[in-house]
C-alpha positions in Angstrom: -9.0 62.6 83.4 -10.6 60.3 80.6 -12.6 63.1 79.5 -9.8 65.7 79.3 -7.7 63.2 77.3 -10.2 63.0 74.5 -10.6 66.7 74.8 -6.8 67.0 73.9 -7.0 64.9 71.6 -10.1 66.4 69.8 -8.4 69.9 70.5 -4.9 68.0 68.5 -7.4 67.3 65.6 -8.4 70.8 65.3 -5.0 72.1 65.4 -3.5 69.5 62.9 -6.6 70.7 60.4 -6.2 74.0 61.0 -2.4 73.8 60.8 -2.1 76.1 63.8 0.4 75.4 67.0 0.0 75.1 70.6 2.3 76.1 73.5 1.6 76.6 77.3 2.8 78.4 80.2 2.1 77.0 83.3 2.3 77.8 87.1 -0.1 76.2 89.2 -1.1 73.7 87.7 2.7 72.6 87.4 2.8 70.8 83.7 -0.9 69.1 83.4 -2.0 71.2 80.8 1.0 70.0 79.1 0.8 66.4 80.2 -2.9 66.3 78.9 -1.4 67.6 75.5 2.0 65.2 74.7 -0.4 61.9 75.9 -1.6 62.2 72.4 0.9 60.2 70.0 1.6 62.7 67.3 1.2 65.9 69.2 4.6 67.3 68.1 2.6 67.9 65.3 0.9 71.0 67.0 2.2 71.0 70.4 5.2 73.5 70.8 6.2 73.2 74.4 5.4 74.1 77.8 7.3 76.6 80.5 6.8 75.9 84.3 7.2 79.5 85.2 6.5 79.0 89.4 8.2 81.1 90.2 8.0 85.3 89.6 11.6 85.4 88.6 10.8 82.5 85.7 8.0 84.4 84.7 9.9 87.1 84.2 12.8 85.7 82.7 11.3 83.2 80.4 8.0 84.6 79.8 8.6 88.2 79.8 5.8 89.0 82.8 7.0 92.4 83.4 7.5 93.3 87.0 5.7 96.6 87.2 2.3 94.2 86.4 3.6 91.7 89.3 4.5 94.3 91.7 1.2 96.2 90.9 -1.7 93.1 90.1 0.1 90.2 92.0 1.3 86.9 90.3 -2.4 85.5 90.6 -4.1 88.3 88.2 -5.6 88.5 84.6 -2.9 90.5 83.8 0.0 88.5 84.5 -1.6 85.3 83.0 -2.6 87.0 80.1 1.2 88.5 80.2 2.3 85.1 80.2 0.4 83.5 77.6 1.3 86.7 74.9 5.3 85.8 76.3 4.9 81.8 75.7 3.5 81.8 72.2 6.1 83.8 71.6 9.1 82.8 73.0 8.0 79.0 71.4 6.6 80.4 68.1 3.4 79.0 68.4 0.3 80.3 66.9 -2.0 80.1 70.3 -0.4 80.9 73.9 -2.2 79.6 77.2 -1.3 80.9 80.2 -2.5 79.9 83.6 -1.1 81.1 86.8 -3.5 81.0 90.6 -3.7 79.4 94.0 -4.6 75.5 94.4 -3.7 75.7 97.7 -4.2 74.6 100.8 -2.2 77.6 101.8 -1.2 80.8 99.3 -4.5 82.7 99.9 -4.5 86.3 100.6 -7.5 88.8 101.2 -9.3 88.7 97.7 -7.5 85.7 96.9 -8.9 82.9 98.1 -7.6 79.2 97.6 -9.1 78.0 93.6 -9.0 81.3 92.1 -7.1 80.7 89.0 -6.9 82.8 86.0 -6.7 81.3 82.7 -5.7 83.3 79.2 -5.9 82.3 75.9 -3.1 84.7 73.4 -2.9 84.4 69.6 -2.9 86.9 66.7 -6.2 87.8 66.4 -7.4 87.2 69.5 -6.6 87.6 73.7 -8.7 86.4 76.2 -9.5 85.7 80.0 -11.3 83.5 82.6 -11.2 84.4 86.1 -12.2 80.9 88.1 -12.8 79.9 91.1 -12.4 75.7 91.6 -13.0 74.5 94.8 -11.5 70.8 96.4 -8.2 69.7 96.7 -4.9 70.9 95.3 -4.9 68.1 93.5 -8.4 68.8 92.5 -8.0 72.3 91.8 -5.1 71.7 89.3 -7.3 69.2 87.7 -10.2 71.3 87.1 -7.5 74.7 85.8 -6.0 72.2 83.6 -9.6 70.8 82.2 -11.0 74.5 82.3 -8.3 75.7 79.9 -8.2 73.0 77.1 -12.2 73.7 77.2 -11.5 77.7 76.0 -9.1 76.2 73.5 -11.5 74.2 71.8 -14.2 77.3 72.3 -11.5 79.2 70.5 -10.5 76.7 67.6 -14.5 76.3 67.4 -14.6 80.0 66.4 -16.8 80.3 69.9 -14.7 83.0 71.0 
């Protein structure tokens, strides 16, 4: 996790020199994302806040995930993470939104689902975007790598990359 904490921190420094904010909605990977983000001292500077939205009603409530898309797409799907990074920037007033919402398993996989798929999606402005992933390893492992994967497409995106 060393190198994810200088990534959040490198990520802070864009954010402080672009004066832009920061806030995440998270589901499986329960809070790291926003763990990785408040270890930096000063990070109330840019960092908004986080939801834990595990749950479809908390996504819904909280986030705004409307229930036609869970219903239709399924918690795990582009649409509701992108649904739920729009509904956290937001609901927090931020400038950028990440959402993140899959399976890190062991159990939770469903045909075309498989344990480590994990969408990630990136809400501002100007801009919406999308990774569909697919991490392999532990839970543990697999919230690691969701966690990592999404503060990389938030420097890509404060890099102009994107």
């Amino acid at each position: 996790m060393r190198m994810a904490a200088s990534l959040a921190k490198e990520i802070g420094d864009l954010l402080r020199s672009k004066g832009l904010t920061l806030s995440v909605a998270e589901s499986c990977t329960g809070g790291k994302l926003g763990d990785l983000m408040t270890d930096i001292s000063g990070s109330s500077d840019y960092f908004m806040g986080g939801v834990i939205s595990y749950s479809n009603e908390a996504k819904m409530d909280l986030l705004g995930v409307t229930k036609s898309v869970l219903e239709s797409k399924g918690a795990v799907s582009e649409e509701v993470a992108a649904q739920m990074a729009a509904g956290v920037r937001k609901a927090l007033h931020a400038d950028i939104g990440v959402g993140i919402t899959g399976i890190a398993g062991p159990t939770g996989a469903t045909p075309g689902k498989p344990v480590g798929l994990v969408y990630i999606a990136l809400s501002s402005k100007d801009n919406d975007l999308c990774s569909r992933n697919l991490f392999r390893g532990s839970r543990a492992l697999v919230k690691k790598q969701a966690a990592g994967k999404a503060l990389k497409m938030v420097k890509e995106y404060l890099a102009g990359r994107c």
